[in-house]
C-alpha positions as CSV (number, residue, x, y, z in Angstrom):
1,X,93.8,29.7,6.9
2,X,93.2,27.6,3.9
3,X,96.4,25.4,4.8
4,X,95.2,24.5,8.3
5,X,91.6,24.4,7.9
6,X,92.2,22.0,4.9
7,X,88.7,20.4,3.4
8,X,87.4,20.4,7.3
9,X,86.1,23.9,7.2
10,X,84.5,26.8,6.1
11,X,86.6,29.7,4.5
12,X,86.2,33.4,4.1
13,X,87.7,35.4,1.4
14,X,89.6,38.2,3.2
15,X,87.5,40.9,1.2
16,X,84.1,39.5,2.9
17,X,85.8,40.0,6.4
18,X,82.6,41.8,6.9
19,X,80.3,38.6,5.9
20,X,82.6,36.2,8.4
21,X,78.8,35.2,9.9
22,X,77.9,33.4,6.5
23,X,80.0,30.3,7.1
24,X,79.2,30.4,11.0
25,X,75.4,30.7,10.1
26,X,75.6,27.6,7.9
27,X,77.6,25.6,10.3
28,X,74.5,26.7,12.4
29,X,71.7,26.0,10.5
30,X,72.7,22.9,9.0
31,X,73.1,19.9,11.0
32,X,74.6,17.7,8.6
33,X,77.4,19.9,8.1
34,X,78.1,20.6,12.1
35,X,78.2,17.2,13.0
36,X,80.7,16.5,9.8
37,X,82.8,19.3,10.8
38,X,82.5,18.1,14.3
39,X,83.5,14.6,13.4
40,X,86.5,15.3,11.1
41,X,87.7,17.8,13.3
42,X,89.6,16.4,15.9
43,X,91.2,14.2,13.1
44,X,92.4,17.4,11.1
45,X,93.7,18.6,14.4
46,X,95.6,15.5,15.1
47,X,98.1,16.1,12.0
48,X,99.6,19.1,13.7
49,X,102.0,19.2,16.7
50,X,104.0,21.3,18.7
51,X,107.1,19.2,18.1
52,X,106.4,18.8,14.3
53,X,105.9,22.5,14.3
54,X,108.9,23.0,16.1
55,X,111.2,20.7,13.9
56,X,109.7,22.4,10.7
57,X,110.9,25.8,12.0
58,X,113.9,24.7,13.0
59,X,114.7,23.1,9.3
60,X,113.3,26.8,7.9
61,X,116.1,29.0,9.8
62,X,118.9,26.5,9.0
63,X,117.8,26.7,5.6
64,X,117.8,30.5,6.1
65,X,121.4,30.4,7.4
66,X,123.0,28.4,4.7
67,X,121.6,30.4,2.5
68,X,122.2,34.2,3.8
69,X,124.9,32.9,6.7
């Protein structure tokens, strides 16, 4: 998912679901890009939570129930 991955991954395009081996191939194969993917990782990672998570569904279903209450 584009929105989690963010620029610290490799995507596939739902219609290559098939082809999902490409992007693990390359991660693979080329070292560079492992050991950036590696690196950033854990920092993509760190700007999610549970709490944050939590709190941003929370604000979504009051949202929902001032609108269709």
């Amino acid at each position: 998912m584009a929105e989690i991955v963010g620029d610290v991954g490799l995507l596939c395009p739902p219609a290559m679901c098939r082809r999902s081996a490409t992007p693990l191939a390359r991660i693979v194969d080329d070292d560079d890009l492992h050991g950036e993917l590696n690196r950033r990782g854990p920092e993509r990672a760190a700007q999610f939570s549970w709490s944050s998570s939590a709190a941003r569904h929370a604000e979504v279903y009051r949202e929902a129930i001032e609108r269709y209450g």
